[in-house]
C-alpha positions in Angstrom: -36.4 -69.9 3.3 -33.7 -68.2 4.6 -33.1 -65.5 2.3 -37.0 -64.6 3.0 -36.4 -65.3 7.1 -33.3 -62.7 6.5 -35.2 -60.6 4.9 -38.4 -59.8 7.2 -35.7 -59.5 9.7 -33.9 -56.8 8.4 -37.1 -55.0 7.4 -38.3 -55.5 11.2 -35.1 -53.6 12.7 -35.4 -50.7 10.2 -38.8 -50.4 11.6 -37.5 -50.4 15.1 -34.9 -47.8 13.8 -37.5 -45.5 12.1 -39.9 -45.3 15.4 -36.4 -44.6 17.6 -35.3 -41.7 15.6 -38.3 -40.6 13.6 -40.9 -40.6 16.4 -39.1 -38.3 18.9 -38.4 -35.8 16.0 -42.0 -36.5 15.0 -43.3 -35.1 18.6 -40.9 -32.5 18.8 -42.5 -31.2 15.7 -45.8 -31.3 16.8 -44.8 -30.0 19.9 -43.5 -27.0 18.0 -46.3 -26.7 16.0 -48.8 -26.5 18.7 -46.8 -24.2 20.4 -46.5 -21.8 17.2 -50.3 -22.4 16.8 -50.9 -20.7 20.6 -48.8 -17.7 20.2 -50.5 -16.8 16.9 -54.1 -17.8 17.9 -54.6 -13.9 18.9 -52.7 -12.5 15.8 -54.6 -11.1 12.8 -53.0 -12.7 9.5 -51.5 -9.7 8.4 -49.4 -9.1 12.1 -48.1 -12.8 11.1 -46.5 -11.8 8.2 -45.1 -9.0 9.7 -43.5 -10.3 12.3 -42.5 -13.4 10.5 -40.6 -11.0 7.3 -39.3 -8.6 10.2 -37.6 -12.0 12.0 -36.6 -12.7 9.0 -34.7 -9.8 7.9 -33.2 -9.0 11.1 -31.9 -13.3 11.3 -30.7 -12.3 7.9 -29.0 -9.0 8.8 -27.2 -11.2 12.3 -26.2 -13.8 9.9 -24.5 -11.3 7.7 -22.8 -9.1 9.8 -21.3 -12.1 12.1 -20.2 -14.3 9.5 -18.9 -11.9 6.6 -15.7 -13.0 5.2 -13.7 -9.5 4.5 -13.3 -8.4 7.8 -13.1 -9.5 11.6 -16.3 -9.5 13.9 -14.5 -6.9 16.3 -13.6 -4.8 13.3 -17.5 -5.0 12.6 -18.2 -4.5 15.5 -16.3 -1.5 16.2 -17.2 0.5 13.1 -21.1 -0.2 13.9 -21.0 1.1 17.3 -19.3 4.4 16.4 -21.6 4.4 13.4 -24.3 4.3 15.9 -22.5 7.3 18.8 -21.9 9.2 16.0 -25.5 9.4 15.3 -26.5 11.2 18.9 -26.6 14.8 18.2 -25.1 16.5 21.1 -21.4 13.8 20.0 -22.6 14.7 15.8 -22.3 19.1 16.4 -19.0 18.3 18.5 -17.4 15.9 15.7 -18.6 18.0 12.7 -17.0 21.5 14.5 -13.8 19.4 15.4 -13.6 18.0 11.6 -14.7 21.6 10.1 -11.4 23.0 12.4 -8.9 20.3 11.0 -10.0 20.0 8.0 -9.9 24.2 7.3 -6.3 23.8 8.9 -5.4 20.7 6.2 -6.6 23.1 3.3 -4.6 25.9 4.6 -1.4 23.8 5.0 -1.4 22.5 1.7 -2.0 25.6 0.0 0.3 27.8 1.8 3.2 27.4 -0.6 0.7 28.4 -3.4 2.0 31.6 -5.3 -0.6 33.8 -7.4 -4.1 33.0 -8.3 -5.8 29.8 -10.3 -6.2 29.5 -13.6 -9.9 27.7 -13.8 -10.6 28.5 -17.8 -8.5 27.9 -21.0 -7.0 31.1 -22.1 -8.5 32.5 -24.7 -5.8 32.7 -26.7 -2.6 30.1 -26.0 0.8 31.4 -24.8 3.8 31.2 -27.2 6.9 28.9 -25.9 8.7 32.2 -24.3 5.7 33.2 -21.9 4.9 29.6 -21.3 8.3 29.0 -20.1 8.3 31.9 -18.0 4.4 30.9 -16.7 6.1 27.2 -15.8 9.5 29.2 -13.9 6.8 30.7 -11.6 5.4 27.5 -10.7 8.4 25.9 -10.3 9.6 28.6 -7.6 6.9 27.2 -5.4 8.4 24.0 -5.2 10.7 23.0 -1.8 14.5 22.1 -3.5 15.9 21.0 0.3 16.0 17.4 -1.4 18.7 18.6 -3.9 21.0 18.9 -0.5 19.7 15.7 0.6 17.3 16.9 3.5 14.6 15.0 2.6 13.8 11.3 3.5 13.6 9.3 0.0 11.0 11.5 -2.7 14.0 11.8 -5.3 16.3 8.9 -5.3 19.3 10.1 -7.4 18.6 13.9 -8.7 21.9 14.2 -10.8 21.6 17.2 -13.1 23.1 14.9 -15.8 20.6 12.2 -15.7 18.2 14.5 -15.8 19.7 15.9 -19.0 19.6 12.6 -20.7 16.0 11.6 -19.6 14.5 15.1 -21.0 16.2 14.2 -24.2 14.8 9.9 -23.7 11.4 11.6 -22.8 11.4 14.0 -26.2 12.6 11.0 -28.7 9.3 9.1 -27.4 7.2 11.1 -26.3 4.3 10.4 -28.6 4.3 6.5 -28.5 2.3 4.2 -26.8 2.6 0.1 -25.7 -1.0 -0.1 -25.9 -0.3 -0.4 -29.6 3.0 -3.3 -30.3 2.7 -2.5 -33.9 3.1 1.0 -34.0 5.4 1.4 -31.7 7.6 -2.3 -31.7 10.8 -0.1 -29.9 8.6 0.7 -27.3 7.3 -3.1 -26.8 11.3 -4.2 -27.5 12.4 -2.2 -24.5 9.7 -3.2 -22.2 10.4 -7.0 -22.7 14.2 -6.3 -22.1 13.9 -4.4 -19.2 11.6 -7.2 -17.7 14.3 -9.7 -18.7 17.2 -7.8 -16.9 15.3 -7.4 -14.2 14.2 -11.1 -14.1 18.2 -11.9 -14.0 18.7 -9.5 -11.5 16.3 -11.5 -9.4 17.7 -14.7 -10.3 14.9 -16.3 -12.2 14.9 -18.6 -14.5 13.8 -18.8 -18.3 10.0 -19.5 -17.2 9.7 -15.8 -14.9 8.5 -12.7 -16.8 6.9 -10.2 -15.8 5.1 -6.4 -16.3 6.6 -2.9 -16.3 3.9 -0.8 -13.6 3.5 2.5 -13.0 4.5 2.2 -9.9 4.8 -0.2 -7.2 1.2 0.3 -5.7 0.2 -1.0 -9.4 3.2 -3.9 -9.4 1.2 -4.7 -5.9 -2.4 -4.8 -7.2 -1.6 -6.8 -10.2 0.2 -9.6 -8.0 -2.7 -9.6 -5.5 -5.1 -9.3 -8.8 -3.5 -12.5 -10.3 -3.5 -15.0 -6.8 -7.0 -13.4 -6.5 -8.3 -14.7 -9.8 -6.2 -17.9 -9.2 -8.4 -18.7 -5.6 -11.4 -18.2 -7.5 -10.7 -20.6 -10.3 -10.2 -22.9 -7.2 -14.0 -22.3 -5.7 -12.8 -19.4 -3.2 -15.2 -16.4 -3.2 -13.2 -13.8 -1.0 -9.4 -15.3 -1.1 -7.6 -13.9 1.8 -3.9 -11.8 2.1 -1.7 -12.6 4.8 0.2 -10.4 4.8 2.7 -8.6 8.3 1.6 -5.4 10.5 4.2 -3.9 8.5 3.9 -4.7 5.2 3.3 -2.2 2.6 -0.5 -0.4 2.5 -1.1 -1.0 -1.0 -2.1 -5.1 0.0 -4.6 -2.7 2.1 -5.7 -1.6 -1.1 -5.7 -4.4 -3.3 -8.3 -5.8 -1.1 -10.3 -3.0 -0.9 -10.6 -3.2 -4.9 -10.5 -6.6 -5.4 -13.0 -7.7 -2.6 -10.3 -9.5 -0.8 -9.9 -10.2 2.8 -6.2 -9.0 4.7 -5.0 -10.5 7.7 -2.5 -8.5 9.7 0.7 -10.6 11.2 1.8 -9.1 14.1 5.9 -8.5 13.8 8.5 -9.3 17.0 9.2 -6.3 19.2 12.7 -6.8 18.5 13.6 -7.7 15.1 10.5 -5.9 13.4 10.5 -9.3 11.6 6.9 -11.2 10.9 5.7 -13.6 13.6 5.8 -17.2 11.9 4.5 -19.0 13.8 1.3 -16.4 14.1 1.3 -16.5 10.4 1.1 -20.4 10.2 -2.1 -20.0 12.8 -3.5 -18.0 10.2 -3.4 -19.8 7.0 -6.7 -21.3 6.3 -8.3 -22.8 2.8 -9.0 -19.4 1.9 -5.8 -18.1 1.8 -4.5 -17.5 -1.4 -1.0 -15.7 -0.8 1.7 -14.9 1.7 3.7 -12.0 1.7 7.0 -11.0 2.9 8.8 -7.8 2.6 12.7 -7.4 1.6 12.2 -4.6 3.2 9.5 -3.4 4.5 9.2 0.4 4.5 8.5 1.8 8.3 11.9 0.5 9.4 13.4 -1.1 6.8 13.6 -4.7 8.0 13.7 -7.6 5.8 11.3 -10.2 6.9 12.9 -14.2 6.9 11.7 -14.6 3.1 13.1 -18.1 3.5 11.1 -18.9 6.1 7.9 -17.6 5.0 8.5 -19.2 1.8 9.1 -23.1 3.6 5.2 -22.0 4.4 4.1 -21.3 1.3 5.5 -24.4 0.0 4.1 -26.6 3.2 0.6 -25.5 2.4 0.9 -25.0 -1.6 0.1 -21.3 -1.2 2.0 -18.6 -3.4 4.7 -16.4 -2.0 4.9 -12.7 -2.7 8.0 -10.8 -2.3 7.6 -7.0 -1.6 11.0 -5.4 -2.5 9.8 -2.4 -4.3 11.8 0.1 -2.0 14.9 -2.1 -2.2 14.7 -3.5 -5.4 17.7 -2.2 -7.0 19.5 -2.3 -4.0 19.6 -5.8 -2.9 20.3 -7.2 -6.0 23.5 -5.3 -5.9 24.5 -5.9 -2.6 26.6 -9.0 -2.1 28.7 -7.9 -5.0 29.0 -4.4 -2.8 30.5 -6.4 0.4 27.1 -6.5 2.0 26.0 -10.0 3.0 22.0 -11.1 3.0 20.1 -14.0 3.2 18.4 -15.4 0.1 15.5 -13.4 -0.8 14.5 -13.7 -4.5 13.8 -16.4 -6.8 16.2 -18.7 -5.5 14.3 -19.2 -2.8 11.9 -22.4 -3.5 8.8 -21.1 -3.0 8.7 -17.3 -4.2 6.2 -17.5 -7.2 6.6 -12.9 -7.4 8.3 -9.9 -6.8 7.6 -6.9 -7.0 10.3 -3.9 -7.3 11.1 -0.2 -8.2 12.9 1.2 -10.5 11.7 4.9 -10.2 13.3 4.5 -6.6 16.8 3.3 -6.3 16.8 2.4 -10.0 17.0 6.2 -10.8 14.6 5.7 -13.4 11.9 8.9 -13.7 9.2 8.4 -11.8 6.5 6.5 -12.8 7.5 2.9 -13.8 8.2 -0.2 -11.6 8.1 -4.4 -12.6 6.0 -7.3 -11.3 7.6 -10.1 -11.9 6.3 -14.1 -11.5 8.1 -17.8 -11.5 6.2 -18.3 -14.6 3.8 -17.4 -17.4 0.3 -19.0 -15.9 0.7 -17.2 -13.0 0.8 -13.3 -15.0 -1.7 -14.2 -17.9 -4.3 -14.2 -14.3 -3.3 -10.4 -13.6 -4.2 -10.0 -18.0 -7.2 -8.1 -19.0 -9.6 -9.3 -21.5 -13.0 -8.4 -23.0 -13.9 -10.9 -26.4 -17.4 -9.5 -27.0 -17.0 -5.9 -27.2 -18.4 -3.8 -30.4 -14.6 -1.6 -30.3 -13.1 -5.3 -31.2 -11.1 -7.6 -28.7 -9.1 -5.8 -26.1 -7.0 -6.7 -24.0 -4.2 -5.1 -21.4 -1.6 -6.6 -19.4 -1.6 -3.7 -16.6 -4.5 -1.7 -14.9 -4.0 1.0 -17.4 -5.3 1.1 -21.4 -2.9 3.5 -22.6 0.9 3.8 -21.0 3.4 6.3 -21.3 5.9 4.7 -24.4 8.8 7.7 -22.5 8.5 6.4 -19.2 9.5 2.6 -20.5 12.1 4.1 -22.6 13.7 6.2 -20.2 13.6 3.4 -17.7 15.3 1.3 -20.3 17.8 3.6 -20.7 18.5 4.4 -17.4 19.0 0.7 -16.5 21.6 0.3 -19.3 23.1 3.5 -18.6 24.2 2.7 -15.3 24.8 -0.9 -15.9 25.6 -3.4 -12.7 28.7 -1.5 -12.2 27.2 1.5 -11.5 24.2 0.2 -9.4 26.7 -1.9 -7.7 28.8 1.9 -6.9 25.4 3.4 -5.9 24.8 0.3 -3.3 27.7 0.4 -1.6 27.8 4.4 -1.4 24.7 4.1 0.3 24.6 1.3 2.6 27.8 2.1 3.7 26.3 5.4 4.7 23.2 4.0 5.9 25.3 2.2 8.1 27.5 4.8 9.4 24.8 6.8 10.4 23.1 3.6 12.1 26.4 2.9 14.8 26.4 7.1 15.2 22.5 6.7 16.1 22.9 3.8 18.2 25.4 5.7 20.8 22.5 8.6 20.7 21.5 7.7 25.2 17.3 8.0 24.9 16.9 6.7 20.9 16.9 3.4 19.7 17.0 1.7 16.5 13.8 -0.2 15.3 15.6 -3.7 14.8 18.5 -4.5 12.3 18.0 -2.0 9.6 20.1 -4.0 6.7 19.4 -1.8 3.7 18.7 2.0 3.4 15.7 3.0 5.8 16.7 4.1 9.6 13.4 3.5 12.3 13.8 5.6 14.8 12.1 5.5 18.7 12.5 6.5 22.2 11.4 4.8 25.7 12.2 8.5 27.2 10.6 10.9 25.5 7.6 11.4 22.9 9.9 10.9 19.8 7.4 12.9 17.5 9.2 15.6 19.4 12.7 14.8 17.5 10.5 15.0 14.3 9.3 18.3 15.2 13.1 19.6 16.1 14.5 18.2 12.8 11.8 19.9 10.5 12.5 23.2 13.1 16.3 22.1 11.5 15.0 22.1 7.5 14.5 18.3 7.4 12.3 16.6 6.1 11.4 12.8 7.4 8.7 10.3 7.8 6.3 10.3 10.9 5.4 6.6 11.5 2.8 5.2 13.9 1.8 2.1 15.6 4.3 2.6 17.2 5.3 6.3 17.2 8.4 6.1 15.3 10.4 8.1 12.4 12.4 7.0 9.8 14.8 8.5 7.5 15.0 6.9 3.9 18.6 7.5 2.4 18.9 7.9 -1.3 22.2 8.9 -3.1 21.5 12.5 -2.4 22.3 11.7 1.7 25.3 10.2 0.1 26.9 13.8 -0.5 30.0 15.1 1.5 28.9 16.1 5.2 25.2 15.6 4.4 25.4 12.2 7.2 27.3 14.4 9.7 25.2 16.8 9.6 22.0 14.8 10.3 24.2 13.1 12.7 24.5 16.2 14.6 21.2 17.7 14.4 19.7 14.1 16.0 22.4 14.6 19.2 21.5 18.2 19.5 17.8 17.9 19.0 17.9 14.9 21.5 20.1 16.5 23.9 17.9 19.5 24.3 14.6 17.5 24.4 16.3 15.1 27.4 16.3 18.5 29.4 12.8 18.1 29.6 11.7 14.1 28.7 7.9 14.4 29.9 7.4 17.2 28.4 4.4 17.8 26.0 4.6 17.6 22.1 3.3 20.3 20.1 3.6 21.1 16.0 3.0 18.6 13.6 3.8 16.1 15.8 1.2 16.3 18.1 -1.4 16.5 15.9 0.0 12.9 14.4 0.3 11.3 17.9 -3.5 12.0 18.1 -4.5 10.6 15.2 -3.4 7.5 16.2 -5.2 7.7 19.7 -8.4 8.1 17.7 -10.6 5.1 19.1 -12.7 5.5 15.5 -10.5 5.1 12.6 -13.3 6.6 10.2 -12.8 10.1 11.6 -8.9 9.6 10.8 -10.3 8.4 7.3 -12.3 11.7 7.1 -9.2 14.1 7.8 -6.9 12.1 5.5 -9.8 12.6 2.6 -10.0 16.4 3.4 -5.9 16.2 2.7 -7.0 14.8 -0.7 -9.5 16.6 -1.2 -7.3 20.0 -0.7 -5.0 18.7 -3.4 -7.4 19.3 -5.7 -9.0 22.4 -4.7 -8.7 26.0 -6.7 -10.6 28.5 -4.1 -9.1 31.2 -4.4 -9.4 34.0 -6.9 -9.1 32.2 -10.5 -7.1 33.6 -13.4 -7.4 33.7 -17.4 -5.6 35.1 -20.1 -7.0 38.0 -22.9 -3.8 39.4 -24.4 -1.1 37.0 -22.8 -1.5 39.2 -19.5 -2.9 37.2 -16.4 -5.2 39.1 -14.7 -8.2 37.8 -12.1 -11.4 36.4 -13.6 -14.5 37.8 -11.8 -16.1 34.7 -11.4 -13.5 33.4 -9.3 -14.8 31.7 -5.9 -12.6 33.7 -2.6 -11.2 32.6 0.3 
């Protein structure tokens, strides 16, 4: 009787429970419904599916713009409303005439060191080694050679006419072969794996990190964003998200673009130039698939706390990327050069990649760099490979099919022609001038180093005067330097060419005097080449900035002007040529 009497009772509060929360939701309902029923009673059917497939759509179209996962709402925001002004007629003709101006003024820039006509056809009849030579000599006359004094910021990293020697003769001995194919070419594959290994112990890993010669580091980049990518989605996440600082290296920019990635932008300290931790712990979320700190980061050539961003990593079992492609073969080198650092490579618990150059202060030819990982699970995500396909089964361990066997080898050689004695010698020859010229700089009254520069790139800025104005004196002066932005900054990227007898001085003096002259006259406007960069970065609507940095790709590859062909090994203009 009491298992019954127990029983009814329980059955009798479920029904109590069942009217208390089912009948309000029951008359809400109906409520609704007779409510739905009166604003339709006067609609034809066919005006109710309209409206209800046009609600429908534009719910849809709310729900996917506010809640996509690649980019901010604001950033959304932004881009649709200057979508939308764009659209007004009266703003389009002003935009288009503005665009047409710069872009015509791009074209004409780039071209202006252009020397003869374009060729747009094959010759008829191919040029013997003597007149190709001397075709080659007049192209090579167009080219600016101030780096060979060491007047340009970075671009050629070493230059020594004997190097260059030995690499034409590296570059002839393979310049047929291929990695794609190991068994054909097993020297090739030999030299690859070695020069990974070197670099590994360079980096201080252990026996489990390997690693992939790139083309570059924009390649070494996208691979290590390609392989955390792949990792996040074998872990349920649909668009994994970079975080990555303000001032880290455009090519994360890219990786996301092409691998459908979300970035998150760190903001640095004023200071130091060094990522904001504790903004970069407010960021992580589940999505988050890697952190990334650069050692050092190229606008100013800081080195972000690696250590510190790698205790994150660790904390929230997220993978740590190290960016050192710029000072890859320099920071290796440095403690053994009398330059202290703080731990920044494999050593560091927590640092599962690196990425670094060796076409930059490696002296290799350009062209090759190494991503490296703590172990092998980690790069077999950033492999290639397609069972089913009718050619057979391929697979690649880069973005590229084929690869340049010369490049590899002349990077091999290159590393074990110098050896760590002579990388050690290049580090201190150009730290210690990187330095010198930092404590001249510092004494300069109105400019002011960006932060502790600690390796070979110098940020400069003023609080006095527009400093794109110092850029526009030292070009005026035959240098050649980087225009930063964000903020308006330059930097000067010292190689072993600035390492040359008086080369420092002489920068040294062309800052004071350029500054010393432009302090006459502190408020005074910027014009050149600077002022058209200070704009760009004023530009509300970063598409239009997109649009002029297209139209400077796009001139790259243009031929209008009067085209050329050969009939009897005499150049002479083809008819059908457009004009300019």
């Amino acid at each position: 009787m009491t298992t019954v009497h127990t029983t009814h009772k329980h059955r009798k509060m479920a029904d109590n429970m069942k009217g208390s929360v089912l009948g309000p939701m029951v008359n809400t309902l109906s409520g609704t419904k007779a409510l739905i029923n009166r604003l339709c009673g006067d609609l034809e059917p066919w005006q109710i599916v309209v409206y209800t497939g046009s609600t429908t759509l534009a719910l849809l179209y709310l729900k996917d713009f506010l809640f996509q996962d690649d980019s901010t709402l604001s950033e959304r925001a932004k881009r649709q409303f200057f979508h939308l002004i764009k659209k007004i007629p009266m703003i389009k003709k002003k935009i288009d005439k503005e665009m047409g101006q710069a872009t015509d003024a791009i074209s004409e820039s780039i071209k202006k060191a252009d020397q003869g006509d374009y060729l747009l056809r094959l010759p008829r009849k191919g040029l013997n080694e003597d007149e190709l030579l001397a075709e080659l000599m007049k192209y090579k006359k167009m080219a600016n050679n101030s780096w060979k004094a060491g007047w340009v910021s970075g671009t050629v990293y070493n230059g020594d006419d004997k190097l260059t020697e030995i690499m034409s003769k590296i570059y002839g001995m393979f310049a047929w072969s291929n990695p794609l194919h190991p068994d054909v070419f097993p020297d090739v594959r030999k030299m690859e794996a070695e020069v990974i290994r070197m670099c590994c112990n360079m980096f201080n890993g252990d026996e489990n990190t390997c690693g992939a010669v790139t083309s570059g580091g924009t390649e070494s980049i996208l691979l290590a964003m390609l392989a955390y990518r792949n990792l996040a989605r074998e872990r349920g996440i649909k668009i994994p998200e970079i975080i990555v600082a303000e001032t880290a290296h455009a090519a994360f920019d890219k990786a996301a673009g092409y691998f459908h990635m979300k970035i998150t932008h760190i903001p640095v300290d004023e200071q130091t130039r060094k990522v904001d931790l504790n903004a970069m712990r407010r960021a992580i979320n589940r999505k988050t698939c890697v952190l990334v700190a650069s050692a050092p980061q190229f606008p100013h050539g800081i080195i972000d706390p690696v250590v510190d961003v790698a205790k994150l990593g660790l904390e929230f079992d997220i993978p740590v990327h190290v960016d050192s492609c710029l000072g890859g073969f320099l920071l290796p080198f440095m403690e053994k050069a009398g330059f202290a650092l703080p731990p920044f490579d494999f050593r560091v618990p927590g640092v599962t990649s690196i990425s670094a150059d060796t076409h930059k202060y490696g002296f290799t030819p350009k062209g090759s760099s190494v991503i490296m990982y703590s172990n092998k699970e980690l790069r077999a995500r950033q492999f290639f490979v397609q069972t089913d396909w009718a050619g057979g089964i391929y697979a690649s361990p880069t973005l590229a099919g084929s690869r340049a066997g010369a490049v590899i080898a002349a990077c091999w050689a290159t590393m074990v022609h110098f050896g760590e004695d002579g990388y050690v010698d290049s580090t201190k020859k150009i730290i210690s001038t990187t330095r010198y010229i930092v404590e001249r700089l510092k004494k300069v009254p109105g400019l002011f180093i960006f932060g502790e520069p600690l390796v070979s790139v110098i940020g400069l800025g003023s609080k006095d005067f527009n400093i794109y104005r110092l850029f526009n004196a030292l070009v005026e002066k035959g240098w050649n330097l980087n225009s930063l932005q964000f903020p308006s900054s330059l930097h000067v990227c010292l190689t072993m060419l600035h390492t040359q007898e008086g080369v420092a001085d002489q920068f040294i003096k062309d800052v004071e005097e350029s500054v010393n002259e432009i302090m006459k006259t502190p408020k005074a406007e910027c014009g050149g080449a600077g002022a058209i960069y200070g704009m760009a970065q004023s530009i509300p609507d970063r598409s239009l900035v997109n649009e002029i940095a297209r139209a400077f790709i796009e001139a790259c590859y243009s031929t209008e002007k009067t085209a050329i062909m050969n009939g009897k090994h005499e150049l002479h203009a083809n008819g059908d040529a457009p004009k300019v």
